[in-house]
C-alpha positions as CSV (number, residue, x, y, z in Angstrom):
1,X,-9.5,-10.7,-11.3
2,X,-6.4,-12.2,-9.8
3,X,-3.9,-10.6,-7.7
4,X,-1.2,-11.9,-5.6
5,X,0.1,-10.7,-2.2
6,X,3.2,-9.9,-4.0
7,X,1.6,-7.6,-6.7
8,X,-0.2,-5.7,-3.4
9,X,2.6,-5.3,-1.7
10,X,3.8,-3.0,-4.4
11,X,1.3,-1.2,-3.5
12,X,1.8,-1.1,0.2
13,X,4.9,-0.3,-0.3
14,X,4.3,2.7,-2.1
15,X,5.4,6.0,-0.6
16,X,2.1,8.3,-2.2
17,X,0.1,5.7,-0.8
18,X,1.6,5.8,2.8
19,X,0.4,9.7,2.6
20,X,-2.9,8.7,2.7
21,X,-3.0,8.7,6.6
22,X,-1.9,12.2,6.4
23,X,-4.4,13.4,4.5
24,X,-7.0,11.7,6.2
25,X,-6.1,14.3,9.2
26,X,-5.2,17.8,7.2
27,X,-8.0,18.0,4.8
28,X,-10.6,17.8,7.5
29,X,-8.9,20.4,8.9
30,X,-8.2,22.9,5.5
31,X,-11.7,22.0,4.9
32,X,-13.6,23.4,8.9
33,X,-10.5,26.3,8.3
34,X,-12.4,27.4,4.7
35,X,-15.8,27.2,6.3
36,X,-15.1,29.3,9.1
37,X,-13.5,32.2,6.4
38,X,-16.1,34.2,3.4
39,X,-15.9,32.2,0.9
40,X,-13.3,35.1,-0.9
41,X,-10.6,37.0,0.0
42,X,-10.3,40.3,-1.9
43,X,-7.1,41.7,-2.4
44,X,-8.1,44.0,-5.4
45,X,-6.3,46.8,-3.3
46,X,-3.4,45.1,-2.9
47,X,-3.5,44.2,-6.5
48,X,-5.9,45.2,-8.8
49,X,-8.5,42.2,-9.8
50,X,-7.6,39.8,-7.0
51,X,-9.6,38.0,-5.6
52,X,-9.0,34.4,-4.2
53,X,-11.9,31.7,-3.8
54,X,-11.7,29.6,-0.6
55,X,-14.4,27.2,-1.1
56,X,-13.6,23.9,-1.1
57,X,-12.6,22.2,-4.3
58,X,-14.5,19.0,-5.8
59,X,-11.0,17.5,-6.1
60,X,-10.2,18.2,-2.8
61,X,-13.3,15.9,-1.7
62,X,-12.4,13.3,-3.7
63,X,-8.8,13.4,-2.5
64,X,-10.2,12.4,0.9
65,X,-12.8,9.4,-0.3
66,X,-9.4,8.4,-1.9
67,X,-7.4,8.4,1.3
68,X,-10.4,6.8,3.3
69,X,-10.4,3.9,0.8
70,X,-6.0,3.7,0.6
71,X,-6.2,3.9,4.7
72,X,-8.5,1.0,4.6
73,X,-6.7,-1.0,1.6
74,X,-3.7,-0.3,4.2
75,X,-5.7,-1.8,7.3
76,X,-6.4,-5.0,5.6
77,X,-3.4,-5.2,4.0
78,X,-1.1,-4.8,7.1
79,X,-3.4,-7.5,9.0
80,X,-3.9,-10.4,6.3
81,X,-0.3,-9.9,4.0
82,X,1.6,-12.7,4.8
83,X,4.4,-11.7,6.9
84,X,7.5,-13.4,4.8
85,X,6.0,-11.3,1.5
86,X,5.6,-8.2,3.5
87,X,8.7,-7.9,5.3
88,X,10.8,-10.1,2.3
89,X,9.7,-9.5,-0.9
90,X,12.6,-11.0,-2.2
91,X,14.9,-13.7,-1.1
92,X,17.7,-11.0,-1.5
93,X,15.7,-8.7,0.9
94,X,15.7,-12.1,3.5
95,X,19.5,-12.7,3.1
96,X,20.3,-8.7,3.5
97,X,18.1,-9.0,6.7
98,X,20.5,-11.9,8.5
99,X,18.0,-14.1,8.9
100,X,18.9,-18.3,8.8
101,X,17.5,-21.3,7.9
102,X,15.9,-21.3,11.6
103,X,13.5,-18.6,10.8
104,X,12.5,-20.5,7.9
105,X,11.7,-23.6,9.4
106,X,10.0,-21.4,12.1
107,X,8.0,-19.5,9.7
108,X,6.9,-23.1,7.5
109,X,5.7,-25.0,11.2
110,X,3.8,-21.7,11.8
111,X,1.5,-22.3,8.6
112,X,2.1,-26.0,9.2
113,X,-1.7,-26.3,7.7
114,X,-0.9,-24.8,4.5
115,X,2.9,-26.5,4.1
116,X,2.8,-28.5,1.0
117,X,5.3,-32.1,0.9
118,X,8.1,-29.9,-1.7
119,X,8.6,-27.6,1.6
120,X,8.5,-31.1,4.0
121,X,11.0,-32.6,1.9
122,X,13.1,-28.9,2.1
123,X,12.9,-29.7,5.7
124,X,14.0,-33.1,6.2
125,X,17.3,-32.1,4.7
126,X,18.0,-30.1,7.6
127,X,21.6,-31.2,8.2
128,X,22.1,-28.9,4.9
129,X,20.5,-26.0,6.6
130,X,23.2,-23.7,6.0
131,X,23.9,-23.9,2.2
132,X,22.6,-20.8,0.9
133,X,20.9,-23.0,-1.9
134,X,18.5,-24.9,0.8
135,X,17.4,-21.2,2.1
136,X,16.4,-20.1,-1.3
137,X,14.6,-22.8,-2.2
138,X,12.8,-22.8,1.3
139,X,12.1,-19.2,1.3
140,X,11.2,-19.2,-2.3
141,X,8.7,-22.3,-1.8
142,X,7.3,-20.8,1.4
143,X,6.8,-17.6,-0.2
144,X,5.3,-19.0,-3.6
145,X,2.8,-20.8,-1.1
146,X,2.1,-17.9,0.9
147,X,1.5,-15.4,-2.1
148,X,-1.7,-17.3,-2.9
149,X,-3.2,-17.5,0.4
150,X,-6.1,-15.2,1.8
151,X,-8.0,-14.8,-1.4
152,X,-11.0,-13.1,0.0
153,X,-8.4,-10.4,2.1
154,X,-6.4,-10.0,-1.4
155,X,-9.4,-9.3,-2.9
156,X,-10.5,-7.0,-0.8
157,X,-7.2,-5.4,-0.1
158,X,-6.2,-4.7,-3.9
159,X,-10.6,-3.3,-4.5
160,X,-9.5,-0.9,-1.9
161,X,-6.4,0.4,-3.1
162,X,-7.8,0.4,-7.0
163,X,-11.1,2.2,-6.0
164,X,-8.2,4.9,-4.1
165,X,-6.3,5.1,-6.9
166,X,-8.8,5.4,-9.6
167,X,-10.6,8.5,-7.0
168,X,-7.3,10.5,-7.8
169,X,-7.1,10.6,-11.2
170,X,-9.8,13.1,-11.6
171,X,-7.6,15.4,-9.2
172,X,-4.4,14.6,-11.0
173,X,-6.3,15.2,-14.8
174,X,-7.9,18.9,-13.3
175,X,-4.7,19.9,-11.6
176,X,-3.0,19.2,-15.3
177,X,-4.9,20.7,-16.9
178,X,-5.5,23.6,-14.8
179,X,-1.6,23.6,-15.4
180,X,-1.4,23.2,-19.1
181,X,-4.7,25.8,-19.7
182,X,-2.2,28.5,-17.3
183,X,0.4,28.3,-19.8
């Protein structure tokens, strides 16, 4: 399986995802709220025939394995993402952000370990730090190198979100067709 830190940062990116934390909190909650209630309400003299169930859903269960495992895909991928990848995904994103040449030659001594000779030779032209073509070469071979590092954490990170993800899809198929049956 491969996966880059660019691939899972579309994924930490993602606004459904970033819910997960907020479920993590309510359905505990819903869930001790329905236990404390009959498991129905009947309001067959209100209307004839209704009567509401309040136990928990399956789905509902599974909704919260699937935020426990998104929260922790979140965890490991705000600690081990590269910071250029997560905070620039794209040089664009770098250039809108006002950042120079200095933060780039900040950010390549920083993981002096990993810097290969392209990004030294980058560097000794400093006296050309300003073109805008230098920048995007730097950030773009600084961010190719750092997309590839952490294997183990990217591993982990993107088993986490797909194991979340694929938790869901029971709740989003049942909730369907619980929709299409109604119709």
């Amino acid at each position: 399986m491969y996966t880059n830190w660019k691939t899972i940062n579309k994924l930490g990116k993602n606004k459904l995802l970033a819910t997960s934390y907020i479920w993590l909190v309510i359905v505990p909650i819903v869930a001790k709220l329905f236990s404390l209630a009959e498991d129905t309400l009947d309001f067959s003299s209100v209307v004839p025939g209704l009567i509401l169930s309040l136990t928990l859903p399956f789905s509902w269960k599974l909704f919260y394995i699937s935020a426990v495992f998104v929260v922790l895909g979140n965890l490991v991928y705000n600690f081990c993402c590269p910071e250029i990848i997560k905070d620039y995904p794209d040089y664009s994103d770098f250039k809108e952000a006002g950042l120079s040449s200095q933060y780039l030659q900040s950010y390549a001594k920083r993981i002096q370990h990993k810097v290969d000779k392209s990004i030294e030779n980058v560097l000794e032209n400093s006296g050309h730090a300003q073109r805008d073509g230098y920048m995007k070469d730097l950030f773009w071979k600084i961010s190719d190198q750092e997309n590839t590092t952490g294997k183990f954490s990217r591993v982990i990170c993107f088993t986490l979100y797909s194991i979340g993800l694929l938790l869901l899809l029971p709740t989003i198929f049942n909730n369907i067709y619980y929709v299409v049956s109604q119709l």
